[in-house]
N, C-alpha and C positions, 0 to 999 in steps of 0.2 A: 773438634769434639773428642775427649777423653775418656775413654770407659772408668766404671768407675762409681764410687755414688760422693755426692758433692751437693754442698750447701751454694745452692745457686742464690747470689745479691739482687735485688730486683732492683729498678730504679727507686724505688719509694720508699728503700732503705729494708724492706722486710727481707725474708728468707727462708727459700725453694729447698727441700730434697729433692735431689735429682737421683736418680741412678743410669749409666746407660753401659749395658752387656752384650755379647756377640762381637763377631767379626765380619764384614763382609761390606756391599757394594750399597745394599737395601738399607735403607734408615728408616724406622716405623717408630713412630711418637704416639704414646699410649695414656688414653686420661679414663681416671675412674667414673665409677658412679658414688651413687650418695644422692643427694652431693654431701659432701662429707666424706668420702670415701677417703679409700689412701690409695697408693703402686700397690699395695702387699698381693692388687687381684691378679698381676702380671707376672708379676716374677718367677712361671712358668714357661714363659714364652720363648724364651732363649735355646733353651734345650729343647724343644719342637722345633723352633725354625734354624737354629744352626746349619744343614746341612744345605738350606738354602742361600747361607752366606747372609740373615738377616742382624742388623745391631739396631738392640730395642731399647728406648730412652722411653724413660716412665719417671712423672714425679708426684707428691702433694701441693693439691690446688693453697692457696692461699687460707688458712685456719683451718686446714685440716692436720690429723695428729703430726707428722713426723716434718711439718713445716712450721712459721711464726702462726700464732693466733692470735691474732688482734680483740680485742676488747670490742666485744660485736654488742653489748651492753650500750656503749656509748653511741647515739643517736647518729655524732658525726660519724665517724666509725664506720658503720654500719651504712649507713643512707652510700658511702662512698667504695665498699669494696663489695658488698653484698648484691651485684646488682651482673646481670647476663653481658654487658658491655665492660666491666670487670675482669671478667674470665673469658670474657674470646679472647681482648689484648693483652691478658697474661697469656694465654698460648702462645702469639706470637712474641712476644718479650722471650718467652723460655726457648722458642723457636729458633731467633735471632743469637740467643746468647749458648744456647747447644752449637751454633754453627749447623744449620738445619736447612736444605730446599730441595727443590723436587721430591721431598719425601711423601712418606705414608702416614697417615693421621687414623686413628685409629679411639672410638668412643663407644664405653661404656655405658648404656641405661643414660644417666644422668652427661656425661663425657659425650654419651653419644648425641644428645640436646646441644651441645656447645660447640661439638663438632662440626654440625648444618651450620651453625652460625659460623665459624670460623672459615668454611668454607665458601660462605654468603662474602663473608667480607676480605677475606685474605687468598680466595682461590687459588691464585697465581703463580704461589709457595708449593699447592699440591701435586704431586703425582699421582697418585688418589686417595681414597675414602673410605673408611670401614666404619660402619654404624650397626654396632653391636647391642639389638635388646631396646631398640631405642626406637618411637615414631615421628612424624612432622609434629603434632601438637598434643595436646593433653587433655581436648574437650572428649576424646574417642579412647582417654586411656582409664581415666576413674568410672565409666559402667563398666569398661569390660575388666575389674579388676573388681568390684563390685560382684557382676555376674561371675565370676568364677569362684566367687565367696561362697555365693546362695546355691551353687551347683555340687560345691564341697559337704560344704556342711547342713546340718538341718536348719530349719524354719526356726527350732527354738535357738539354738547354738547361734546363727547370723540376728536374731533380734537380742540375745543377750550380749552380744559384741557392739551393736549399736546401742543400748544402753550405756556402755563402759564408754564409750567413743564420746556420746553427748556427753559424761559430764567429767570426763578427760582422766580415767582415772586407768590410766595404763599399764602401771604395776600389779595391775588384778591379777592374782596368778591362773584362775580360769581364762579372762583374754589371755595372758602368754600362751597357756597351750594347746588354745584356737591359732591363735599365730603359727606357731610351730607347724601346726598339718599343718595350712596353708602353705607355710614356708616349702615343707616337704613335698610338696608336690606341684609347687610352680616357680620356686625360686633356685633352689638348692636341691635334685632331684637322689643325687649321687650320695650314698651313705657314708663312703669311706670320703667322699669331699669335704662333707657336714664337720666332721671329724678335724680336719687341716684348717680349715680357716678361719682367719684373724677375726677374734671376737674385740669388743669393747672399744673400738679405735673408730668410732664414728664419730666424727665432729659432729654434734648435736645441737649446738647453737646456726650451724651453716642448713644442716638439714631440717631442723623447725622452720626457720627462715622462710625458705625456700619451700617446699613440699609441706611442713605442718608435723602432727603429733605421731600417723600413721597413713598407711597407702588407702587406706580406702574412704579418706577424707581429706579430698582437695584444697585447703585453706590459704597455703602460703604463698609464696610470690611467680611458683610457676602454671599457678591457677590462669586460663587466660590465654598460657605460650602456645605460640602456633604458625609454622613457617609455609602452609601447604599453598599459599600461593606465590611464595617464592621458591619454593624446592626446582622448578623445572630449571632457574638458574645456576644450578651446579651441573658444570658441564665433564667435571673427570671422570676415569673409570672408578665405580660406590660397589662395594660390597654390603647389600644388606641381608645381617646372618641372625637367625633367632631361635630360641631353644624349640621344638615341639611343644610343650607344653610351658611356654612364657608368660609371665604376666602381662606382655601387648598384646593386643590385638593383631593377629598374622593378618588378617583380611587387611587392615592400615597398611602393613608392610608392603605387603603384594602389589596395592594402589601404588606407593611409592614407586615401584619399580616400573611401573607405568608411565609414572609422570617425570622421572630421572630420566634424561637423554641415553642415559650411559649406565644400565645400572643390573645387577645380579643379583636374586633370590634366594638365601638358602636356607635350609633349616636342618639344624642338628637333631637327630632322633631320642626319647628319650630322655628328655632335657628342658632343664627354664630358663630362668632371666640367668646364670651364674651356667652357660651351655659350656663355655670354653672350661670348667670344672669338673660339669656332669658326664661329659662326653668330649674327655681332650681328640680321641682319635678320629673323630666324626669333625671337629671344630679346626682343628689343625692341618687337616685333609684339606679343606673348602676353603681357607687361608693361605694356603702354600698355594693350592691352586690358583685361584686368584692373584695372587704376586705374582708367581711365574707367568702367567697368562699377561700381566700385563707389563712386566720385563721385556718378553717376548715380543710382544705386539702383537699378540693373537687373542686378546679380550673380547669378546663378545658378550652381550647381555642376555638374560633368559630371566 
């Protein structure tokens, strides 16, 4: 594996951005949210854990920006790449062809959905698990993403957001700047973050797909998704880390760590779903630790 950023070939002829940074012994493989997302939310991460000897490979999933985008129009198309069995064996494809094992797998929100799975099926490859912002299923994640709607805003404000929502007309510029608070105060908590990051680069055909027009209306294809009775099957050491103020559910989280043979709770202070932003020093504290901890051989769960 070469640092570096690189157009990785897949078997199926498409084509991966890769990038992989750092120096050292630790290999940690890093996948977005979105879905649709890009690397661009990582590219932090190098300079935090350097000193740890960490080298962090991060790429774009399959139709998202700064990789091939297939023509997701096309029924075939679509029926064939758009699908959770898709993007687990593109992990390990990218896995295989970075020169990748016993490493660290590490998922975002959406990353972090595909992670379980990748860990469900490919465990063998890990060293461990970092599931960032991200729960077992989805049936526990649209009330409480709902409920933090109606907690925010007034009675008028959340019934005029669901007008706009029935009859899909999301360029209203009153819904945007309902959006926006919400945003600020469970996604993106950090002002001067708000500021740095990558706007417009959301695959949007990947993320209607999948999730639909907006969060607080479950429509798309991870309507349904839910691993909670297979979770006890992942037996590595998991780091599960969430903003204080997240759009999941921290109660889901907590259970998880329950039901993980092997698994750790933390929560970054002052912070949402985008924590490792809101509060790098809080996030890369409990990160570091966590690797070292299981470098070491002294992991223990809590």
């Amino acid at each position: 594996m070469k640092n570096g950023t690189h157009l990785l070939t897949l078997d199926n002829g498409y084509h991966l951005f890769t990038r992989t940074v750092g120096e050292g012994n630790i290999n940690l493989l890093c996948l977005h949210g979105g879905p649709g997302g890009t690397h661009e939310e990582f590219e932090h991460f190098d300079e935090h854990l350097k000193n740890l000897g960490v080298r962090v490979s991060m790429y774009d999933q399959l139709g998202s920006y700064f990789s091939d985008q297939p023509d997701f129009t096309d029924p075939e198309v679509r029926d064939k790449y758009l699908t959770f069995d898709y993007y687990i064996d593109e992990i390990e494809e990218v896995r295989q062809k970075l020169g990748l094992d016993n490493f660290y797998l590490l998922g975002h929100s959406w990353g972090g959905l595909i992670a379980q799975e990748y860990a469900l099926k490919y465990g063998q490859h890990l060293k461990g698990l970092i599931i960032m912002s991200m729960i077992d299923n989805i049936a526990e994640y649209t009330p409480h993403v709902n409920k933090l709607r109606r907690e925010t805003l007034s009675p008028a404000q959340v019934s005029y957001m669901e007008g706009i929502e029935a009859v899909e007309k999301f360029d209203d510029p009153e819904y945007q700047s309902l959006v926006r608070i919400l945003d600020n105060n469970f996604s993106m908590r950090n002002p001067e973050a708000r500021q740095h990051r990558a706007s417009g680069h959301l695959a949007t055909p990947v993320y209607n797909y999948f999730q639909g027009n907006n969060e607080f209306v479950m429509v798309g294809k991870l309507n349904g998704w839910d691993v909670r009775d297979r979770l006890h099957e992942i037996k590595v050491p998991t780091l599960l880390t969430f903003g204080d103020h997240d759009t999941m559910p921290l109660e889901a989280g907590r259970r998880m760590q329950q039901t993980l043979p092997n698994a750790r709770f933390v929560l970054t202070p002052n912070s949402g779903h985008s924590h490792s932003r809101d509060n790098p020093a809080a996030f890369f504290h409990n990160l570091e630790t966590y690797l070292r901890d299981v470098e070491e051989g002294t992991f223990v769960a809590y």
